[in-house]
C-alpha positions as CSV (number, residue, x, y, z in Angstrom):
1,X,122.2,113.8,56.6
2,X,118.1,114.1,55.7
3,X,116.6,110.9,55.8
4,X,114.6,112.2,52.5
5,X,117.9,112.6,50.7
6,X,118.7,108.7,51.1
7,X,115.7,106.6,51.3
8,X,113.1,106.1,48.8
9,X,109.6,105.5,49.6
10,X,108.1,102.2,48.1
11,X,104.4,102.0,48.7
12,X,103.7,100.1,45.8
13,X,102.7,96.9,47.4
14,X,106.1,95.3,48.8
15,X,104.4,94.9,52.1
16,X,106.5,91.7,52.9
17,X,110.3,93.5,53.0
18,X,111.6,94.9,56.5
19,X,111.0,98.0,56.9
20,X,112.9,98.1,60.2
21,X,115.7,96.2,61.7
22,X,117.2,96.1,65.0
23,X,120.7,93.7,65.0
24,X,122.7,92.9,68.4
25,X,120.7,95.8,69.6
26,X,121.5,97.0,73.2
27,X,120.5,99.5,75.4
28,X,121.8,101.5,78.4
29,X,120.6,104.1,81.0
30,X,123.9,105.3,82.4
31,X,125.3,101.5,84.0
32,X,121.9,100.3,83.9
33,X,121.1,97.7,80.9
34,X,117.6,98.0,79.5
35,X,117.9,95.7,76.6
36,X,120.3,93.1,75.2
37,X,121.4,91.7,71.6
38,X,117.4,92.4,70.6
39,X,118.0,91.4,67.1
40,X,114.1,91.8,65.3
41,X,112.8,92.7,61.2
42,X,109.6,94.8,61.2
43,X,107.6,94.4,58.0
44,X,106.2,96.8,56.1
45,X,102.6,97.7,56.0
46,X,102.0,95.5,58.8
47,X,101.1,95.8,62.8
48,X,103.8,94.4,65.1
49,X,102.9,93.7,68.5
50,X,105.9,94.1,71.4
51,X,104.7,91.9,74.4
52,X,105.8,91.1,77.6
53,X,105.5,91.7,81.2
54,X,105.8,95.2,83.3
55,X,109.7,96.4,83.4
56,X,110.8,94.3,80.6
57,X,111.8,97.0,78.0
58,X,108.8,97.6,75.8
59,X,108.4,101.2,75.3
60,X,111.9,101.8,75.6
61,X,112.7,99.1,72.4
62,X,109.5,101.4,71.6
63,X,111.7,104.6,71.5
64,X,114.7,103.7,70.1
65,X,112.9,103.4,66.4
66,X,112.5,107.8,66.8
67,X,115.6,108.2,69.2
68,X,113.6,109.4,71.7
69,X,115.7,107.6,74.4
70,X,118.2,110.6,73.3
71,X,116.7,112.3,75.6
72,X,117.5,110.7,78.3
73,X,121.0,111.5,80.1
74,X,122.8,108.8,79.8
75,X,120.8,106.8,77.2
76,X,123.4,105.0,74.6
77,X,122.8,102.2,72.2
78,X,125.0,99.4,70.5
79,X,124.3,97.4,67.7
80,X,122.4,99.0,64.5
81,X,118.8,100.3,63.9
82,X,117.9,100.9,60.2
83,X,115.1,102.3,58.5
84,X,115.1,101.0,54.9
85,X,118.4,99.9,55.3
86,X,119.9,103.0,56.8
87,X,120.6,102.9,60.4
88,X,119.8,105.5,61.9
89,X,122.0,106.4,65.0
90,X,124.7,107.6,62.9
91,X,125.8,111.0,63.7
92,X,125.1,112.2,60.1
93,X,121.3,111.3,60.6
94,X,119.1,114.6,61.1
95,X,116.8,113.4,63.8
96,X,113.9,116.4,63.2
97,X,113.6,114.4,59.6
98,X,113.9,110.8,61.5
99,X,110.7,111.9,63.7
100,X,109.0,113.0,60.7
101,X,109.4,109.3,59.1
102,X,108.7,107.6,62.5
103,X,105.7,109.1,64.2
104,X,104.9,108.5,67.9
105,X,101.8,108.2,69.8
106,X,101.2,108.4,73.4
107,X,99.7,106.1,76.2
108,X,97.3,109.1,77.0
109,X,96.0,111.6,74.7
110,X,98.1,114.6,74.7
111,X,96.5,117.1,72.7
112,X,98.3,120.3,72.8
113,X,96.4,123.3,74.4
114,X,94.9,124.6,71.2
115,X,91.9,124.1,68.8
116,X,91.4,120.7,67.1
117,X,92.3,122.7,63.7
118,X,95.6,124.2,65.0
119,X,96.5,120.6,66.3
120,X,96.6,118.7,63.2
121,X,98.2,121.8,61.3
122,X,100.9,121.7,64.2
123,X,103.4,119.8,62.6
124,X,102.9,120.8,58.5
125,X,103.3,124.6,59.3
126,X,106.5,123.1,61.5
127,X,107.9,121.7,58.2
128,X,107.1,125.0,56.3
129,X,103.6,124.1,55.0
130,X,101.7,127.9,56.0
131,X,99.5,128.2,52.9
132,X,95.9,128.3,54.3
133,X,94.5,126.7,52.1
134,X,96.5,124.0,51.7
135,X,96.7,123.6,55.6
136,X,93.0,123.0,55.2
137,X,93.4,119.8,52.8
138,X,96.0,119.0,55.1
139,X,93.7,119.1,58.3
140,X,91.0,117.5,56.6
141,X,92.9,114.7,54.9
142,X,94.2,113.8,57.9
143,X,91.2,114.0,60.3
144,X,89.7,111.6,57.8
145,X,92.5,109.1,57.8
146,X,91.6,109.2,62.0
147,X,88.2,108.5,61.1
148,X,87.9,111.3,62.7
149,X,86.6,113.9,60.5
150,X,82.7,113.4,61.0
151,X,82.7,113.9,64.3
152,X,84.9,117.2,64.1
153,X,84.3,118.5,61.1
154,X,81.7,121.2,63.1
155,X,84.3,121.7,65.8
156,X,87.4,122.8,64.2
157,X,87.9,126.0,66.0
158,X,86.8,124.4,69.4
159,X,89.5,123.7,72.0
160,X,91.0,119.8,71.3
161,X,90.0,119.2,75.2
162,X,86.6,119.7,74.6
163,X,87.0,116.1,72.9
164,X,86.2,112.9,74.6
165,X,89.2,110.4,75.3
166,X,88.9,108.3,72.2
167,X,88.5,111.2,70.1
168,X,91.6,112.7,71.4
169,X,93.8,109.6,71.2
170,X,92.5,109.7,67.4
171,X,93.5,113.6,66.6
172,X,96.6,112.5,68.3
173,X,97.2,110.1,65.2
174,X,96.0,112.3,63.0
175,X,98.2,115.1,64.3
176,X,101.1,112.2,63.4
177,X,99.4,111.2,60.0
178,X,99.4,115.3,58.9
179,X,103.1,115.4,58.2
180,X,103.5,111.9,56.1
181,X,105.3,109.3,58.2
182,X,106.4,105.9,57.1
183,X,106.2,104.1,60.7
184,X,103.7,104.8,63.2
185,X,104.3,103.9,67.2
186,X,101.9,103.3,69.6
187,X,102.6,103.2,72.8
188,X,99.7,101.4,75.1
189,X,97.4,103.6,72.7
190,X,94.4,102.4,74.2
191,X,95.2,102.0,77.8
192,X,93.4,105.1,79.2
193,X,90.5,104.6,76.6
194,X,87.0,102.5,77.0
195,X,86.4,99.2,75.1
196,X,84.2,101.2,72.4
197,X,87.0,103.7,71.9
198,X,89.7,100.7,71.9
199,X,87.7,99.0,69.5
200,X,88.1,102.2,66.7
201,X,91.8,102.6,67.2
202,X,91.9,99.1,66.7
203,X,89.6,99.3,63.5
204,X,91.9,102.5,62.6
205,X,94.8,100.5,62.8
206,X,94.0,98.0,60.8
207,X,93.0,100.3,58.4
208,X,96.6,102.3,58.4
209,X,98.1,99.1,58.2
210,X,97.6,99.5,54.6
211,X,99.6,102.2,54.0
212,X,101.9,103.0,56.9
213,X,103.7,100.2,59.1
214,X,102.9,100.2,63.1
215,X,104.1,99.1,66.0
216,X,102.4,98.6,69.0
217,X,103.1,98.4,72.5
218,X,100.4,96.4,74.5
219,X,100.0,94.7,78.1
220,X,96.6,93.4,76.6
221,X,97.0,89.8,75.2
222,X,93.9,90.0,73.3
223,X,94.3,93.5,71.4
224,X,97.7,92.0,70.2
225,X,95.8,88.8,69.5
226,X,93.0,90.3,67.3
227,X,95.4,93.9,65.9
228,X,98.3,92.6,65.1
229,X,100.2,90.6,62.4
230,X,102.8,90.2,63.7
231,X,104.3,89.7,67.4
232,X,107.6,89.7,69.9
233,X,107.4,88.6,73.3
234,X,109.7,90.6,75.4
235,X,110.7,89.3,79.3
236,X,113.2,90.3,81.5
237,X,115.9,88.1,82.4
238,X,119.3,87.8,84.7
239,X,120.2,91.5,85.3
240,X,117.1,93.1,85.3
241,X,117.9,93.5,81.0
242,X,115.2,92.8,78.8
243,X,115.4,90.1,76.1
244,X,113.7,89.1,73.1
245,X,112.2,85.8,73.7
246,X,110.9,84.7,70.5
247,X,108.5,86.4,67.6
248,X,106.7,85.5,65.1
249,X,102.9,85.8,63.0
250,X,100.8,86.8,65.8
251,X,98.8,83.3,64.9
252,X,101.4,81.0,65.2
253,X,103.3,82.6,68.3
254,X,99.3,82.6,70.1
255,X,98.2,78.9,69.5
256,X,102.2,77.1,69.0
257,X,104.7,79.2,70.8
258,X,108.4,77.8,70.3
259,X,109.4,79.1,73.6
260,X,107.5,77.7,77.0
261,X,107.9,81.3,78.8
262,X,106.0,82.4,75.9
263,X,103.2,80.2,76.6
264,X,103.6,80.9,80.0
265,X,102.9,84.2,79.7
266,X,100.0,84.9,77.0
267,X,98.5,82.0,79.0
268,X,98.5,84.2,82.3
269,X,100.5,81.7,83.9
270,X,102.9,85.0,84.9
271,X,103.4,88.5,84.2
């Protein structure tokens, strides 16, 4: 089944529905259990935060939003993940068209090994978009969405690695942003990246936040403190499975958390 061909995109405003839901989710590698019964609602047009300590399940929660733990041997997930209702491990889902809705980017720039240009047009000629010109408006569009486009607009035909760190974390999203996602991840976006280059993909992701719903992965307490909307506090427990603790507006779970490990750890007391 195409994705396209059953959900409907509302961008008209309704920024307080779910956009995503995980219910009783679980999650195995082979025998290992890397999450348990994470039931969570993502809103849409918003930032979610996932927080918690090293080993606890983050990026792989992260992953199953795309099904990228699918390609893992061994990977398998119970409960239901839906995207605007639809949940989207049944078999019937085409997964190209799932990764096309839920864009993903990387804790380090990964640029492919081609000109800034031919990155961002990537994907769109991918999906059957080859006409030159419209490529171009494409390209642009997108580079401008990064807040990326006066600082590139001279360099299109240069080599993407020519770029500095920040600059290639933002072609990276506007690579994503070229072929119309829904959801954006972020996985530790801004780990490898200097405060001045953390402080634009923060500014950037507030601006998305307008149009596209984000999730974030982040170790740092304060980028979820000042980015986010809304946040989930992750920790491992037992069995070495990860749990979801509590969640909440990032305000409220920062200054009265429900849960003492909570305040525990955004207050450095562990993790």
């Amino acid at each position: 089944m195409k994705l396209d061909s059953v959900l409907t995109s509302d961008r008209s405003g309704n920024s307080g529905r779910a956009k995503l839901m995980t219910r009783e989710l679980s999650l195995y590698y082979g025998s290992c259990q890397a999450l348990r019964n994470v039931t969570l609602s993502i809103p849409e047009r918003a930032i979610t935060a996932i927080i918690g300590p090293s080993g606890c399940g983050k990026s792989s929660f992260l992953r199953v939003f795309n099904r990228m733990n699918d390609l893992i041997p061994g990977a398998k997930v119970e409960g239901s993940v839906e995207l605007d209702g639809i949940d989207i491990y049944e078999r019937s889902i085409d997964v190209v068209e799932l990764r096309k809705m839920v864009g993903m980017v990387f804790q380090k720039p990964n640029p492919f090994p081609m000109s800034v240009f031919e990155n961002v047009a990537f994907g769109p000629r991918r999906h059957g978009r080859v006409n030159r010109g419209e490529l171009q408006d494409i390209v642009e569009g997108s580079l401008r969405e990064a807040a990326l486009w006066e600082e590139v607009k001279d360099k299109l035909d240069q080599p993407a690695f020519d770029l500095s760190g920040g600059q290639q974390q933002r072609l990276c999203i506007a690579r994503v942003l070229a072929v119309e996602p829904e959801v954006i991840l972020m996985d530790e976006p801004c780990s490898a990246l200097d405060p001045v280059a953390t402080l634009k993909i923060e500014d950037l992701m507030r601006r998305l936040a307008e149009q596209y719903t984000i999730i974030i992965v982040t170790h740092n307490m304060q980028q979820a403190a000042r980015a986010s909307d809304i946040s989930a506090f992750l920790l491992m427990e037992g069995d070495s499975c990860g749990v979801l603790v509590e969640h909440g507006p990032t305000s409220e779970l920062f200054t009265r958390p429900r849960d003492k490990r909570t305040e525990d750890y955004i207050t450095g007391r562990f993790g």
